[in-house]
GUKE-475788 format. One record per atom (N, C-alpha, C): z, y, x; residue in three letters; atom name; chain. Coordinates in steps of 0.1 Angstrom, whole numbers, plus 2048, in hexadecimal, padded with zeros to 3 digits. Example, Ala and Ser with C-alpha at 12.3 -4.5 7.8 and 13.67 -1.06 7.14 Angstrom:
REM residues 2
+-----+-------+------+-----+----+----+
|  up | north | east |  aa | at | ch |
+-----+-------+------+-----+----+----+
| 84E |   7C7 |  884 | Ala |  N |  A |
| 84E |   7D3 |  87B | Ala | CA |  A |
| 84E |   7DF |  884 | Ala |  C |  A |
| 847 |   7EA |  880 | Ser |  N |  A |
| 847 |   7F5 |  889 | Ser | CA |  A |
| 84F |   800 |  881 | Ser |  C |  A |
+-----+-------+------+-----+----+----+
END
This chain:
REM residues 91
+-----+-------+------+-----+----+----+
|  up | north | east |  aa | at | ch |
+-----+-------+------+-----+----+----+
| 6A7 |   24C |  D38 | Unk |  N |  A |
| 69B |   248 |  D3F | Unk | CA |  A |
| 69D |   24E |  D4E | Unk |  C |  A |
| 69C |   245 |  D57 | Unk |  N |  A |
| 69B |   248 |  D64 | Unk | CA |  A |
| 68C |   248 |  D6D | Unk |  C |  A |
| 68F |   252 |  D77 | Unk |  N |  A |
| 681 |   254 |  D81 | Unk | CA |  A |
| 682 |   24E |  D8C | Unk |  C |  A |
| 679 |   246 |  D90 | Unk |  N |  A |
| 67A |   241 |  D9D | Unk | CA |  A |
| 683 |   247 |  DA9 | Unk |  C |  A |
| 67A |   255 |  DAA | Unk |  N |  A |
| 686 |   25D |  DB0 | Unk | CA |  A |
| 695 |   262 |  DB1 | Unk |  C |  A |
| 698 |   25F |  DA0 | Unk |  N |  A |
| 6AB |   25E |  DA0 | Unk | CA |  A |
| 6AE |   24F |  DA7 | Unk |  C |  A |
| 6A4 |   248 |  DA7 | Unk |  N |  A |
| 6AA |   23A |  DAF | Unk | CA |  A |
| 6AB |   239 |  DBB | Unk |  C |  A |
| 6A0 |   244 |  DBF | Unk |  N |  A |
| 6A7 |   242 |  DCF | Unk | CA |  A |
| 6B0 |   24E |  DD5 | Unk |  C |  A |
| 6BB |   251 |  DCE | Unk |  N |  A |
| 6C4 |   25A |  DCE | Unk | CA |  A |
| 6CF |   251 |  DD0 | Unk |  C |  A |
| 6CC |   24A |  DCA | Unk |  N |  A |
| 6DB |   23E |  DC8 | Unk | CA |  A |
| 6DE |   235 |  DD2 | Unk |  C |  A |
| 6E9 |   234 |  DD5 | Unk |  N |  A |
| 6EB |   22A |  DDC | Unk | CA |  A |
| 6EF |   21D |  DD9 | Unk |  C |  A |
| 6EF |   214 |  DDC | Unk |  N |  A |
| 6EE |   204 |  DDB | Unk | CA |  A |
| 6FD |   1F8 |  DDB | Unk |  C |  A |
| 701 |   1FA |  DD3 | Unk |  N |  A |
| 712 |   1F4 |  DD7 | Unk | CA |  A |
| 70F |   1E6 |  DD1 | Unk |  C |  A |
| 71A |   1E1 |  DD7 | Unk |  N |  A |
| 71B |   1CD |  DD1 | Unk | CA |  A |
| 729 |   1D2 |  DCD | Unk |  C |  A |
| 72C |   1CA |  DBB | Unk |  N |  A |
| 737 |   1CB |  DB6 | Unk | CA |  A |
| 73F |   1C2 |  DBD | Unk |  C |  A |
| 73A |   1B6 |  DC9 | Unk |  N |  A |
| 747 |   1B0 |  DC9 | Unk | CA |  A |
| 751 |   1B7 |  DD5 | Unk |  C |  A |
| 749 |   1BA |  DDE | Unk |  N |  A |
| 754 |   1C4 |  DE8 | Unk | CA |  A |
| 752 |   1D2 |  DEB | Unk |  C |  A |
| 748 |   1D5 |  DE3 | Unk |  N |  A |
| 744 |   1E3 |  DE5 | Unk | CA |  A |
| 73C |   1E8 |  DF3 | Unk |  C |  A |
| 738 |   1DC |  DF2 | Unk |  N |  A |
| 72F |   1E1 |  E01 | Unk | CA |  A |
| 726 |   1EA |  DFF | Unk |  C |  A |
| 71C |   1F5 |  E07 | Unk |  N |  A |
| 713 |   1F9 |  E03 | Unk | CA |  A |
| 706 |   1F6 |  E0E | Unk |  C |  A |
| 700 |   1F1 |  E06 | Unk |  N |  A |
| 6EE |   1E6 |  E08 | Unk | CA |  A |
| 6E6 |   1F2 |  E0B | Unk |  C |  A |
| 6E2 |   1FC |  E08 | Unk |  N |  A |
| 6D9 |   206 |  E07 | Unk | CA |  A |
| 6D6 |   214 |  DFA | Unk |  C |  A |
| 6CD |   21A |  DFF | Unk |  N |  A |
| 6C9 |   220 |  DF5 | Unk | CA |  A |
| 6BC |   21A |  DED | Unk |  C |  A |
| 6B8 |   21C |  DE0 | Unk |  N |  A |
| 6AB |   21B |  DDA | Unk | CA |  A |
| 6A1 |   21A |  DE1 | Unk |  C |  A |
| 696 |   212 |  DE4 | Unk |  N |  A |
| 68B |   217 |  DE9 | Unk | CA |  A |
| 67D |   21A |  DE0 | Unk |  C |  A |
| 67D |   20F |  DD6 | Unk |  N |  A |
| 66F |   208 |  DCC | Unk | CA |  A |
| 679 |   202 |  DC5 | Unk |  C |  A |
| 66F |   201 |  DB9 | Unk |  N |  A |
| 66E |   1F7 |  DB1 | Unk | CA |  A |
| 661 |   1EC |  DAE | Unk |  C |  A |
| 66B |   1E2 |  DAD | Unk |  N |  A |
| 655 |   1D8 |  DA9 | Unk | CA |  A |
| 656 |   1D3 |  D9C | Unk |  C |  A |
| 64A |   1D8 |  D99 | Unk |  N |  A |
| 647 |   1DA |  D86 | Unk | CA |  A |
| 640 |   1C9 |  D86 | Unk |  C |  A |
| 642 |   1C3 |  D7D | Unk |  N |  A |
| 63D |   1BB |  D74 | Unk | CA |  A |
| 629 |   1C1 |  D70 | Unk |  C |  A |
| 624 |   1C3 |  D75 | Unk |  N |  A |
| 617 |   1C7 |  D6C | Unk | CA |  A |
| 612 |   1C3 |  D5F | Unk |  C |  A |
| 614 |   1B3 |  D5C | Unk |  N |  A |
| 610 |   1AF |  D53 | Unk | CA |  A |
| 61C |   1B4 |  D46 | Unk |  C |  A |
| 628 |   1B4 |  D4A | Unk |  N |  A |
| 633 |   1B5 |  D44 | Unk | CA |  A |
| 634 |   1C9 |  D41 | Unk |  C |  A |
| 632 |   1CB |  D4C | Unk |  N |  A |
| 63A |   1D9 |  D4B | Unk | CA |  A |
| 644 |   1DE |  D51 | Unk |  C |  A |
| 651 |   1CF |  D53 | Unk |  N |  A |
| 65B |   1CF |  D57 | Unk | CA |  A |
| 65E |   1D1 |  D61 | Unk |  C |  A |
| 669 |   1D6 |  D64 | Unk |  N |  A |
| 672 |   1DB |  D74 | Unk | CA |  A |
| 676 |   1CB |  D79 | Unk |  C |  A |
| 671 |   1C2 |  D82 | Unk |  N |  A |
| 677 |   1B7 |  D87 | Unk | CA |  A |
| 67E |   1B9 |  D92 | Unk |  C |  A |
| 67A |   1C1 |  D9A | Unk |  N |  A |
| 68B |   1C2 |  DA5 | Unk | CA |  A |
| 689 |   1D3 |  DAA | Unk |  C |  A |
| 693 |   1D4 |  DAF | Unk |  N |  A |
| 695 |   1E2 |  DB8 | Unk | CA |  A |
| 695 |   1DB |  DC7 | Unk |  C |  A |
| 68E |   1E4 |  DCE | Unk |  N |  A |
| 68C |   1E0 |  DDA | Unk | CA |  A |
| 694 |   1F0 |  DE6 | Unk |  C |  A |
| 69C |   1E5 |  DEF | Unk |  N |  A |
| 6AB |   1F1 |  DF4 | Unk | CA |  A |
| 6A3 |   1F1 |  E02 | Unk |  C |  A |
| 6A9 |   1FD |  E0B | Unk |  N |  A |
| 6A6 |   1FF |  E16 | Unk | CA |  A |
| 6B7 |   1FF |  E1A | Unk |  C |  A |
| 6B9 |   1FB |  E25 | Unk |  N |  A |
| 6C7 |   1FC |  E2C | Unk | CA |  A |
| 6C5 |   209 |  E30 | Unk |  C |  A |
| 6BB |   20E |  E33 | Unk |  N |  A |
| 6BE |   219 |  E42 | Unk | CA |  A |
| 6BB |   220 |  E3C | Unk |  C |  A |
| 6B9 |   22C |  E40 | Unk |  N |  A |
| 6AE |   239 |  E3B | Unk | CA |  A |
| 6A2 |   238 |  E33 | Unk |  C |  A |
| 6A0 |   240 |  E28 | Unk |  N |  A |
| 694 |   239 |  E22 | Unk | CA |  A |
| 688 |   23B |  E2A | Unk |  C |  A |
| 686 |   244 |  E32 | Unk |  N |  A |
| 674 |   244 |  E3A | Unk | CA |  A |
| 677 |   238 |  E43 | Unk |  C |  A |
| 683 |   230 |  E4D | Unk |  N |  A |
| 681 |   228 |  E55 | Unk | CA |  A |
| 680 |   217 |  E47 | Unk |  C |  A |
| 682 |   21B |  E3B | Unk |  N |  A |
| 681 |   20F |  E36 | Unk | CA |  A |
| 674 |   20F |  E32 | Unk |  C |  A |
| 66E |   218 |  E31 | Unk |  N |  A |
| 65E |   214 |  E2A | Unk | CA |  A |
| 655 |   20C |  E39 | Unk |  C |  A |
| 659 |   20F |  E45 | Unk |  N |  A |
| 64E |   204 |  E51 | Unk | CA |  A |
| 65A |   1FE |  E54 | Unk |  C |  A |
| 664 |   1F8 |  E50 | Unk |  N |  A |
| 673 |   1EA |  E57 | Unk | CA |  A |
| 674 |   1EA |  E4A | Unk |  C |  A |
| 668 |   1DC |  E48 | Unk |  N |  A |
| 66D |   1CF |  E3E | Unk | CA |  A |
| 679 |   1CB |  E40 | Unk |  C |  A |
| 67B |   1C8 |  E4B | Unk |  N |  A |
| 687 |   1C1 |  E4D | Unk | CA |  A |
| 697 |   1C6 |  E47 | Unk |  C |  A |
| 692 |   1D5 |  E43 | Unk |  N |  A |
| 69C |   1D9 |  E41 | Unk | CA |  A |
| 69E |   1DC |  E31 | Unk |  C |  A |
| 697 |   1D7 |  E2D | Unk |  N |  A |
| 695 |   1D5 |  E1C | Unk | CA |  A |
| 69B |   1CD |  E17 | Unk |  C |  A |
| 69D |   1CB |  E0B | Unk |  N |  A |
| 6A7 |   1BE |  E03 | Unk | CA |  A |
| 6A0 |   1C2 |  DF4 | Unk |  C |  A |
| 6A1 |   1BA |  DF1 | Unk |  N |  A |
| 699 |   1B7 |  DE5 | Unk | CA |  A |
| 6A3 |   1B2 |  DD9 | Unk |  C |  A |
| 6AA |   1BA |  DCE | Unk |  N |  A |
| 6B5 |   1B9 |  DC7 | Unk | CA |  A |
| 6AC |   1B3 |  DB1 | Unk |  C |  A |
| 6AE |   1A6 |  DB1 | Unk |  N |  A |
| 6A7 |   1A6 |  DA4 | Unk | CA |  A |
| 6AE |   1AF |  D9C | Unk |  C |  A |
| 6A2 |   1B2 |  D92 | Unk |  N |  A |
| 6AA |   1BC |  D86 | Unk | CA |  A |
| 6B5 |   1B6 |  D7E | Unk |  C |  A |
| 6B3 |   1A6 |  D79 | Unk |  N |  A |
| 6C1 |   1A4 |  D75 | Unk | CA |  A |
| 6CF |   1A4 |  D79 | Unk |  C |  A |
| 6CA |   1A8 |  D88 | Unk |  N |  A |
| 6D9 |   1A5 |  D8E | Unk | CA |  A |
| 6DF |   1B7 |  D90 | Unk |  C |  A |
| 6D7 |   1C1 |  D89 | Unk |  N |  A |
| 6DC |   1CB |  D86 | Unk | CA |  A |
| 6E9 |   1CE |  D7F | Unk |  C |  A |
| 6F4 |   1D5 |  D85 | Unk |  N |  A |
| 704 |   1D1 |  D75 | Unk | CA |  A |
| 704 |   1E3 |  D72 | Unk |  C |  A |
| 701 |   1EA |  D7A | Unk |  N |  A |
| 703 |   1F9 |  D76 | Unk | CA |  A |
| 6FF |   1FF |  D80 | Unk |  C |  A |
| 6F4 |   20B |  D74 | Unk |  N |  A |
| 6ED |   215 |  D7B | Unk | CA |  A |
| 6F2 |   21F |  D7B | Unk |  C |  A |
| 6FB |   229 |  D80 | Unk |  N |  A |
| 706 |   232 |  D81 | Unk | CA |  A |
| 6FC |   23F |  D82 | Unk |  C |  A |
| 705 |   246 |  D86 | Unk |  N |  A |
| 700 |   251 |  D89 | Unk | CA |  A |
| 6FE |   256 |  D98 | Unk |  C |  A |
| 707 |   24F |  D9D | Unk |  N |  A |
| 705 |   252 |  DB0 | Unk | CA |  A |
| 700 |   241 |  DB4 | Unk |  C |  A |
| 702 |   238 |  DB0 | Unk |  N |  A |
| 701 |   22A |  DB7 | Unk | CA |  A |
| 6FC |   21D |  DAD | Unk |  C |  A |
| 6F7 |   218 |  DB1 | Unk |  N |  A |
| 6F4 |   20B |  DA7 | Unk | CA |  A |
| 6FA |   203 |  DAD | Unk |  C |  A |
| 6FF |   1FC |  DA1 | Unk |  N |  A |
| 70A |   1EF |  DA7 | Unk | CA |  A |
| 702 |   1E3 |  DA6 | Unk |  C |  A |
| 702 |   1DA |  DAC | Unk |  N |  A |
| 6FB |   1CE |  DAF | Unk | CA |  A |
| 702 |   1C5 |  DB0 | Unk |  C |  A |
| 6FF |   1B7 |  DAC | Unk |  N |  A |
| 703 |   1AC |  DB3 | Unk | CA |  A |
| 6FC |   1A3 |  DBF | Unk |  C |  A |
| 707 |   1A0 |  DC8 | Unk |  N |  A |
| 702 |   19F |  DD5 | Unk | CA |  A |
| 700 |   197 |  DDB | Unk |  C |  A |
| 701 |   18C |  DD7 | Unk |  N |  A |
| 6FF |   17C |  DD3 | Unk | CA |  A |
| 6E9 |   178 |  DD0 | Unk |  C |  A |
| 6E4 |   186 |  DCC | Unk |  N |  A |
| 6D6 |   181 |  DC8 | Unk | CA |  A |
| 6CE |   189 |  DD2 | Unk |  C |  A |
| 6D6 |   194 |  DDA | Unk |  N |  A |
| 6CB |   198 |  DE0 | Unk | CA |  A |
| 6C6 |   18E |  DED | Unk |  C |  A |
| 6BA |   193 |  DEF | Unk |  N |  A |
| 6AF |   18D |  DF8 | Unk | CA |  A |
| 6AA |   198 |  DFD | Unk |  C |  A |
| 6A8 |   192 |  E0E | Unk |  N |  A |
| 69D |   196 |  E12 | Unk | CA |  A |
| 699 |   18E |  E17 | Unk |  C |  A |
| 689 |   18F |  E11 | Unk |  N |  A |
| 67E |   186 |  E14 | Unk | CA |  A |
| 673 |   187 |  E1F | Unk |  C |  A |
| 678 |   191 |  E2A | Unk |  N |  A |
| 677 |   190 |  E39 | Unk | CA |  A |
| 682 |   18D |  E44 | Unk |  C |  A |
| 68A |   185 |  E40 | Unk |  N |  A |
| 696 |   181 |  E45 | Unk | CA |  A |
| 696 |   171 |  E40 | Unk |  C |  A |
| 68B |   16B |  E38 | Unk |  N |  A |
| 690 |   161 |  E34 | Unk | CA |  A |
| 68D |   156 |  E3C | Unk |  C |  A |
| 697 |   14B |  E43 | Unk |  N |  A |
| 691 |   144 |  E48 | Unk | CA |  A |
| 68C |   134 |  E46 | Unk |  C |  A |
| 67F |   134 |  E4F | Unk |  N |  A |
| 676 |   129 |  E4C | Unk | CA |  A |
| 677 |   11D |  E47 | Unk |  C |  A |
| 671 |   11B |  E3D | Unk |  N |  A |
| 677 |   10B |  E35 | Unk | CA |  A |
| 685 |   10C |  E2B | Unk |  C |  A |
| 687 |   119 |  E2A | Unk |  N |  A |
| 692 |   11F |  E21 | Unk | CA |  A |
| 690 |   126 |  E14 | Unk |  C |  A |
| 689 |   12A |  E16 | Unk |  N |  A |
| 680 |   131 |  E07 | Unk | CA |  A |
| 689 |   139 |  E00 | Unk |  C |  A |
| 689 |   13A |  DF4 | Unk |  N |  A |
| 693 |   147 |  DEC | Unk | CA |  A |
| 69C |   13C |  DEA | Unk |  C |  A |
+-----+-------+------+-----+----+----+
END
């Protein structure tokens, strides 16, 4: 079982080239469900990502491949950010 707070310890890697996206910021729960639907990443420092939307990316939970112990690996192909998206383009 993990705490919110071990997640934002971690940093944010894409298995395909190992880039690194950010650290943890949030998670967004499902309410009706319960479930974890995505982890939401800050690129920069986590206090300048909570007021720079812009700087947020929005990673779904299935596109999680491994929660390590220093880094979550991601695929990088699904993330989004949905203050970057542009108009008439949708997800």
């Amino acid at each position: 079982m993990l705490k919110i707070s071990e997640f934002q310890s971690k940093d944010i890697i894409t298995i395909h080239d190992g880039k690194r996206l950010g650290t943890a910021l949030d998670l967004e729960i499902d309410t009706a469900t319960g479930k974890v639907v995505s982890l939401i990443v800050t690129g920069t420092g986590k206090l300048t990502g909570l007021f720079n939307k812009e700087e947020q990316t929005i990673i779904p939970w299935n596109q999680i491949i491994k929660i390590g112990a220093d880094v979550i690996l991601v695929n990088p192909g699904t993330a989004i950010n949905p203050f970057k998206i542009e108009p008439g383009k949708g997800f």
